[in-house]
GUDRENPA-218255 format. One record per residue (C-alpha): x, y, z. Coordinates in pm, whole numbers, plus 32768, in hexadecimal, padded with zeros to 4 digits. Last residue first. Layout:
// residues N
XYZ...
***
This chain:
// residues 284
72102B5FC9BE710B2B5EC8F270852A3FC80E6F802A8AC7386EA02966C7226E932857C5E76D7E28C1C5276C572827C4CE6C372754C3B56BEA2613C4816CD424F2C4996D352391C44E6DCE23CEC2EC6EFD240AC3BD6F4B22D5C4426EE22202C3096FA722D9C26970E622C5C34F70D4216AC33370E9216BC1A6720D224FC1BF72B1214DC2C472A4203CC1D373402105C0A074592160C18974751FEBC1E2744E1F89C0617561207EC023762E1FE0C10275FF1E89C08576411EEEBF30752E1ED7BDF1751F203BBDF9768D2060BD9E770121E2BD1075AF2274BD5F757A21E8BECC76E521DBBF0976ED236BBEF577C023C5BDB778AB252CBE1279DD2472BDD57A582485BF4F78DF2434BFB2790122E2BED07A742283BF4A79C22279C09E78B321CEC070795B20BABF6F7A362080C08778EC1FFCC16578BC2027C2C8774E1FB8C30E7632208BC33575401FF4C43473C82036C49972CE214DC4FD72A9211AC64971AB21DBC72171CB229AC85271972225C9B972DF2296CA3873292134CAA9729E2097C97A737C21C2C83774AE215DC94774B5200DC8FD747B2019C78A75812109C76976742024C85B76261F03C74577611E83C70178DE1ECCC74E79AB1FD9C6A77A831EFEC5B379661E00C5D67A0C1D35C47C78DE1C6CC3C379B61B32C2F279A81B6BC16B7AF01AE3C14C7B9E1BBBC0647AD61CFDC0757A8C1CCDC20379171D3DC247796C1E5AC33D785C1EA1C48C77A61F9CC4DC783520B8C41A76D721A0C49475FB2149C58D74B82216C52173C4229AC63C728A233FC61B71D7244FC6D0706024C4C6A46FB325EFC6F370CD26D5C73A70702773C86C71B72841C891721D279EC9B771F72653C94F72A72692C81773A7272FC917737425C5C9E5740F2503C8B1752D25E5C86C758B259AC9DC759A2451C98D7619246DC846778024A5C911774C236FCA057702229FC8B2784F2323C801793922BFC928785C2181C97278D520EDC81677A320B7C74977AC21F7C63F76BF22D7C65475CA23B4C57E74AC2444C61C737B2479C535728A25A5C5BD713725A7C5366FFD26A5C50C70E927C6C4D770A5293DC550717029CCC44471E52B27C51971CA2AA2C68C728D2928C602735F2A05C52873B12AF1C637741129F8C73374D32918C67F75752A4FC5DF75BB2ADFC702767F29D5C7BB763F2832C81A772A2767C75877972726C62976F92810C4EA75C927DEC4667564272EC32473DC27D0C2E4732F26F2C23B71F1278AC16570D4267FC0EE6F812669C04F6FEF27A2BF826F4A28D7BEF170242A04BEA1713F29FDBF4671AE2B6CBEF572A32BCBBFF5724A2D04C05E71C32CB1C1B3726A2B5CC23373E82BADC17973C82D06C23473622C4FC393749F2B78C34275662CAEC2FF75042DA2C43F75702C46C4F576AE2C30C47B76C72DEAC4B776352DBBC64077492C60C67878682D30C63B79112D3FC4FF7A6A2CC1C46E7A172BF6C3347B4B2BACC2A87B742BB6C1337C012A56C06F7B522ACDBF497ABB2C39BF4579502C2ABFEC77FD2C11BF70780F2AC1BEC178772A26C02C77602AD3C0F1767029C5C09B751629AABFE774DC2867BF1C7368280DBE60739D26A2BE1F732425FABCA5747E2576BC57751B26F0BCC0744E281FBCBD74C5295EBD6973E429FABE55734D2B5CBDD373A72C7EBE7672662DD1BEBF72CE2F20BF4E71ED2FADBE76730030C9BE12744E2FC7BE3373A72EBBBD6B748B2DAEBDA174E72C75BCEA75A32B75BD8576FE2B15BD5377EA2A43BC4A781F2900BCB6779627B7BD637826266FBD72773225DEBE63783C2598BF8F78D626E6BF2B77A927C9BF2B772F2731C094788A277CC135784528B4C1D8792C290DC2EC78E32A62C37F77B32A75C33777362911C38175D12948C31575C5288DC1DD7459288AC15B73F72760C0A872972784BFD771D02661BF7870C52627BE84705C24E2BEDB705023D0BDA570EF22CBBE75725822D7BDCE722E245CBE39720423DDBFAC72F522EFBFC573D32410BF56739524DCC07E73EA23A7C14F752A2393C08D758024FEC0AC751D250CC21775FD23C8C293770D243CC1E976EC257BC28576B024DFC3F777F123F6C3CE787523CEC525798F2495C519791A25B9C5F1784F25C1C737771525BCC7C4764D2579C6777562261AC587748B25F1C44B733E26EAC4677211267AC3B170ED275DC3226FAB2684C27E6EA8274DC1886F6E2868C1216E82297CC0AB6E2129F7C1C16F6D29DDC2486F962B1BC1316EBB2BEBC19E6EF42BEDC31F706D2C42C2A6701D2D61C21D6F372DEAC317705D2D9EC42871432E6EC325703C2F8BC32070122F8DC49971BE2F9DC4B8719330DBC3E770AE3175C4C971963140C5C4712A3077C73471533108C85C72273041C96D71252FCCCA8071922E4EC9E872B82DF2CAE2
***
């Protein structure tokens, strides 16, 4: 599958990107088996964590053909290019560096390419994106297990993988398989977050399992992976991302945000646990 010769230009978009993860101090890729789950939400307000923590962090949306970063942040206008030096610069937003297909596209455009021309983008948005130097860079990947999984995982060469589930056994057999690609692919580390576990009733306050308890937590010990923690279901969440005001801005004194604000901390306790050499090249 590799005796395919490689372009000169390709070399000088690998060089690229070899400069700038040097700069980038921790590289996370957000991910799940299957749609629905709440992966984006998940990466904006982890991202976020981060900012409120003093990291510079950088989100990059990698869902091509469905970017929904912008929106959940309330981002607008687009990114600036430098069409001769080939260089973009990441939109700011409360302190987050942003890069998404959704600026660089009419409104309400389809996305129709094959997997070669999605992942041709996300390598672009790794080599002339200018992130200058950050502690962090999520990358919110599409559902699933397809190219841009694999090429952003090859390309970005992450240190963690979160997995976002929900508890029902339908979700949990799904980020199963997500679970062994990390595996695959030699990610270093691999987390699990259970998302909308559980619904604090806004009249009585009583916990509602709308999709059962703990299945994440489950599956994170019998695959041998660790467990990040719980996001609850929260309508606050939801109306939040639809007004482009993630719940850790708009209410940091909220349960869920205090879970998202948990799990940040345990992800840098997990990832300040390392040495500085590189994650390996995965080929495949």
């Amino acid at each position: 599958m590799n005796d395919a010769p490689v372009q000169p230009g390709m070399n000088d978009q690998n060089n690229r990107i070899d400069e700038t993860l040097k700069r980038i101090r921790n590289r996370i890729v957000v991910f799940s088996g299957k749609g629905g789950v709440g992966k984006t939400t998940a990466a904006v307000n982890l991202a976020y964590s981060m900012v409120i923590k003093g990291q510079k962090t950088g989100l990059l949306d990698a869902d091509i053909t469905g970017p929904n970063v912008p929106k959940m942040i309330g981002l607008q206008g687009s990114p600036w290019v430098d069409g001769e030096k080939k260089n973009i610069l990441p939109q700011e937003k409360n302190g987050l560096f942003v890069i998404s297909m959704a600026p660089l596209i009419p409104p309400d455009a389809p996305v129709i390419w094959r997997g070669p021309l999605r992942s041709g983008v996300i390598s672009q948005f790794l080599s002339d994106v200018v992130w200058g130097d950050l502690d962090y860079l999520f990358a919110d990947l599409p559902p699933g297990t397809g190219d841009e999984v694999l090429t952003t995982a090859q390309k970005m060469r992450p240190r963690m993988a979160i997995v976002v589930t929900t508890p029902q056994e339908v979700a949990t057999a799904d980020c199963r398989r997500a679970v062994n690609m990390a595996k695959k692919l030699t990610i270093p580390i691999i987390g699990v977050v259970e998302n909308m576990s559980g619904l604090s009733c806004p009249h009585c306050g009583k916990n509602i399992d709308l999709f059962g308890s703990g299945g994440g937590e489950k599956m994170a010990e019998e695959m041998g992976v660790v467990f990040l923690g719980r996001i609850p279901m929260d309508i606050e969440t939801r109306s939040g991302a639809d007004a482009g005001s993630p719940i850790v801005l708009s209410s940091p004194e909220s349960v869920t945000a205090s879970a998202f604000t948990d799990i940040a901390k345990h992800i840098d306790r997990l990832v300040g646990i390392r040495d500085d050499s590189p994650a390996p090249q995965i080929i495949l």
